[in-house]
N, C-alpha and C positions, 0 to 999 in steps of 0.2 A: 347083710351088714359086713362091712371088711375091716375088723378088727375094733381097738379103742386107743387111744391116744394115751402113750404113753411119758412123756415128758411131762416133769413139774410144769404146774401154772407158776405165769411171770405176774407178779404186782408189782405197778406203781411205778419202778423203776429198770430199767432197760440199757443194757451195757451198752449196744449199738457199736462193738468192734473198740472203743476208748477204755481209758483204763477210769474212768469217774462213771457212774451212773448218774442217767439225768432224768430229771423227775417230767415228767409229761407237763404243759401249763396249762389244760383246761379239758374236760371231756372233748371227743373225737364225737361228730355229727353225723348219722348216717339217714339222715332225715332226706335228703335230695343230692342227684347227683351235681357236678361240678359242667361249665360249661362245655358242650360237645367240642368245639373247636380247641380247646384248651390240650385236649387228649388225640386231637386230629382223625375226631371221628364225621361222619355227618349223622347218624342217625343217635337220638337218646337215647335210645334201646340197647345202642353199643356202649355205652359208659358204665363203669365199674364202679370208682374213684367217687368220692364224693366228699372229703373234708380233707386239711392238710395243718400240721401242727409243724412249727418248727422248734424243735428244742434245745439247740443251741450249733456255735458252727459249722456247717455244710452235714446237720444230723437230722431227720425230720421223721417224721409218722403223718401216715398217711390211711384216710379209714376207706375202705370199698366192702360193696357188697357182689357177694355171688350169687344170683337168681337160682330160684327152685329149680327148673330147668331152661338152656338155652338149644336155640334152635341148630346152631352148630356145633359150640363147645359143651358136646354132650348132656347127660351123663351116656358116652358109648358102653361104657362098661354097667352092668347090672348096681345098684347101691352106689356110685362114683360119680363125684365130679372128676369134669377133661383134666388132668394136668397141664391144660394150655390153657385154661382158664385164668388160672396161678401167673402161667406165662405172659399171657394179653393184661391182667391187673398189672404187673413187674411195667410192664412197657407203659401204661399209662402213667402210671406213681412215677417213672422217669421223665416224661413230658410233662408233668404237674410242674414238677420241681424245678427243669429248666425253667419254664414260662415264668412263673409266678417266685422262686424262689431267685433264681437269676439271671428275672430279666430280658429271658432271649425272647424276638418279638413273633408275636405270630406271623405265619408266612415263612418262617427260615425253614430249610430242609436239614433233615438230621438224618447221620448215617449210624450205623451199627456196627462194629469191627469184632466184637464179637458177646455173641452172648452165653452164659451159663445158668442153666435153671436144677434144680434137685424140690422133690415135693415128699413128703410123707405120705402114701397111699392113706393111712388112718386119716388122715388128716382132710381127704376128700371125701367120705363119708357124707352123704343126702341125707338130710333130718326131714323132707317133705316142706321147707319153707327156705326162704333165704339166707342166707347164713353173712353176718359179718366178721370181716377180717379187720386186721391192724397189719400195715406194712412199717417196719422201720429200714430207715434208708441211712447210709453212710456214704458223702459225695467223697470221692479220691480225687488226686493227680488232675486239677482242676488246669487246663488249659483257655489261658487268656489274650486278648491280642486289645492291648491298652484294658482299658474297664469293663469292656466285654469277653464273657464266659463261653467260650465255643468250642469247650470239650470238655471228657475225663471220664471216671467209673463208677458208675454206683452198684454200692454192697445192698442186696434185702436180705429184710428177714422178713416170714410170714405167721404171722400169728391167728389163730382162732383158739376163741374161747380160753386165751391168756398162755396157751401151747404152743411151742414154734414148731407148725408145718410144715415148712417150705423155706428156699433160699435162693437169691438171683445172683448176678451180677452182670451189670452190660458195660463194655468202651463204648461212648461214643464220640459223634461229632456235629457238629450242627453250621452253617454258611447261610449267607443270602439270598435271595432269591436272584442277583444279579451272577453270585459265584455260582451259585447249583448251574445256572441255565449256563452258563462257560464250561463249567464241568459238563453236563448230560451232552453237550455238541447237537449233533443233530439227531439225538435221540431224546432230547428235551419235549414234552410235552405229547412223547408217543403214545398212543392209543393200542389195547391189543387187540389179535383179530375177534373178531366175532363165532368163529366156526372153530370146534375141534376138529385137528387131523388126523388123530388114533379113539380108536372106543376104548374107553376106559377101563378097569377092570370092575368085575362084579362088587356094587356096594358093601354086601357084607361079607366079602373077602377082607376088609379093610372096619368093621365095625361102624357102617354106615347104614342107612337105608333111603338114604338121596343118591339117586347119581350126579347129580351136580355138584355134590362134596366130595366125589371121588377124584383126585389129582395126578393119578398115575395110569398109562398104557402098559402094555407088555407089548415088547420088543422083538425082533428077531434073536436079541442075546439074552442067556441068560442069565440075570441077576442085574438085568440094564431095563430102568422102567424111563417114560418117555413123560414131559412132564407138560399136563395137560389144563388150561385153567376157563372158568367162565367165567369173564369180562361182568356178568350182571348177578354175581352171588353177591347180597347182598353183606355179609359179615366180612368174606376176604377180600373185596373190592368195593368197600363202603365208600370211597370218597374216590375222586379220579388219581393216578398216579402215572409215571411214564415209566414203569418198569415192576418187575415181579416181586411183591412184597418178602422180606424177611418173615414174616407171618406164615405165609403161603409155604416159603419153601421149606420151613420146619415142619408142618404140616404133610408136607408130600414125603420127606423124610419119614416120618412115621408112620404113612401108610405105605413107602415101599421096607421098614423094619418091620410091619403086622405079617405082610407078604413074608418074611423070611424069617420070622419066627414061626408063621403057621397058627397066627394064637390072634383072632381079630379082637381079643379085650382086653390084651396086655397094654399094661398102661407104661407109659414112657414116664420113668422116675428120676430119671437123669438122662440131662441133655448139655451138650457143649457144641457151639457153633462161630463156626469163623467165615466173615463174609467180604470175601474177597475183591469182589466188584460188580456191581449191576447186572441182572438177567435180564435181557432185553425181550421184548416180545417179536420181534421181528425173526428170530432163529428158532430152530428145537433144542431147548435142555433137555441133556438127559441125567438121568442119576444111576449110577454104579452104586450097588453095594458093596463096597472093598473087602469086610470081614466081619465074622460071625465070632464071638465067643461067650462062655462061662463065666460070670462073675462072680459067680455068687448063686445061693440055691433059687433057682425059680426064676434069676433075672440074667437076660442074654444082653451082650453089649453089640450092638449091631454099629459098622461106621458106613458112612454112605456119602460118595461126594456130587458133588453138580458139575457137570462139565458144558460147557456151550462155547460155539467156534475154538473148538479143540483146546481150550484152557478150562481149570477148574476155575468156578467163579464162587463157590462155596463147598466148604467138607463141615462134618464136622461126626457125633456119635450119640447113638441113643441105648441109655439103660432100660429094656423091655420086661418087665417082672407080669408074667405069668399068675393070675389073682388063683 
């Protein structure tokens, strides 16, 4: 067991960043989940999300559940849900929103410019069944082009059991499928390779026991891991894409901060990430660990950036706390 939750329970009503609280308008569903497509999944089994309330403008709650255990997002740590679990719910409760709250049509591609995640360790605690959350969302800085919503930020909060666990927030952006394919140029609808070209490092160096979940090689430099993916894992390459998920690359980020903490169950409590431009599959990313430090007792703040054809295409930092 890793600890108990210590924040007052929220009833009834929920500040959600405004200065009025607003009353919820009807129990939250967590009876089935919401359509796969909706969250740009292909598989059921990947949907979190499953009911959506709007409580007034650009303010909403969103109910998901967390599986007793999942096949990739942990629990890596002993008694723990992944804290990317918190992260993959954040990311769907965002596509919910766009879709169904404004409108944007399926088929549009959406970008990410950056995300921030923080989680309560208490708050990921395994009870041996599934556990339902409550997300409330706060849309910002709404970016429009005539009546159409093709940006801006959403605030979370994450709640279990009336406690606020967790907190997100993402930029993003969303286009057509005519703009994306003008954007991607001729890396629109790339496929990646099929073969890895470094071995990976040993699964439970990283709190794994798949090598297939494992994302990083070691390098001939030190504190430079090589970023290694399979095309047919079924959680980080669930649906086809032409380029290397924001998913994926957080994920490899915190298997090369395990690597340099030395600690394969430190959970990442805090993460901040800025994603600068597409990883392509057709080159090698590599990732740099920039710098190590002390935050705070038990939690090291590791930064780590992505570089591919000599420019960084994403940095950003992981808060690593030692259970």
């Amino acid at each position: 067991m890793v600890g108990t939750l210590l924040q007052e329970p929220v009833h009834g009503t929920y500040e959600l960043g405004s200065a009025e609280p607003i009353t919820a308008p009807r129990p939250l569903d967590f009876q089935q989940t919401i359509p796969r497509a909706v969250v740009h999944r292909a598989a059921v089994s990947e949907v979190f999300v499953t009911d959506m309330n709007t409580l007034g403008p650009d303010r909403f709650e969103i109910a998901a559940q967390w599986p007793r255990r999942h096949s990739f997002f942990g629990p890596g740590a002993p008694h723990t849900h992944d804290p990317m679990l918190h992260a993959e719910t954040c990311r769907q409760a965002g596509l919910l929103i766009a879709h169904r709250a404004y409108g944007v049509p399926l088929g549009h591609g959406f970008l990410s410019d950056r995300k921030q995640c923080t989680v309560d360790v208490a708050g990921l605690v395994t009870v041996g069944k599934p556990v339902d959350v409550v997300l409330r969302i706060a849309a910002h800085d709404l970016i429009r082009r005539g009546r159409n919503v093709v940006g801006g930020r959403m605030e979370f909060e994450c709640f279990r059991d009336g406690h606020r666990v967790g907190a997100a927030s993402e930029s993003w952006r969303c286009m057509s499928p005519a703009v994306y394919r003008r954007l991607r140029g001729e890396h629109h609808g790339a496929t990646p390779r099929r073969a890895r070209t470094r071995a990976t490092v040993y699964p439970a160096l990283v709190g794994r026991a798949l090598g297939r979940d494992v994302l990083v090689a070691a390098t001939e430099t030190y504190g430079v891991w090589s970023l290694q993916i399979d095309p047919d894992h079924e959680v980080m390459f669930d649906h086809p894409v032409d380029h290397v998920p924001g998913m994926v690359l957080t994920e490899a980020a915190r298997q090369a901060a395990l690597l340099t903490v030395r600690d394969p169950y430190a959970l990442p409590v805090r993460t901040d990430f800025e994603y600068r431009s597409y990883v392509e599959f057709d080159s090698e990313c590599l990732l740099r660990v920039e710098g190590v430090c002390d935050v705070e007792d038990g939690v090291r703040e590791v930064r780590v950036s992505f570089r591919q054809g000599g420019a960084v295409v994403a940095a950003g930092t992981l808060a690593m706390r030692s259970l």
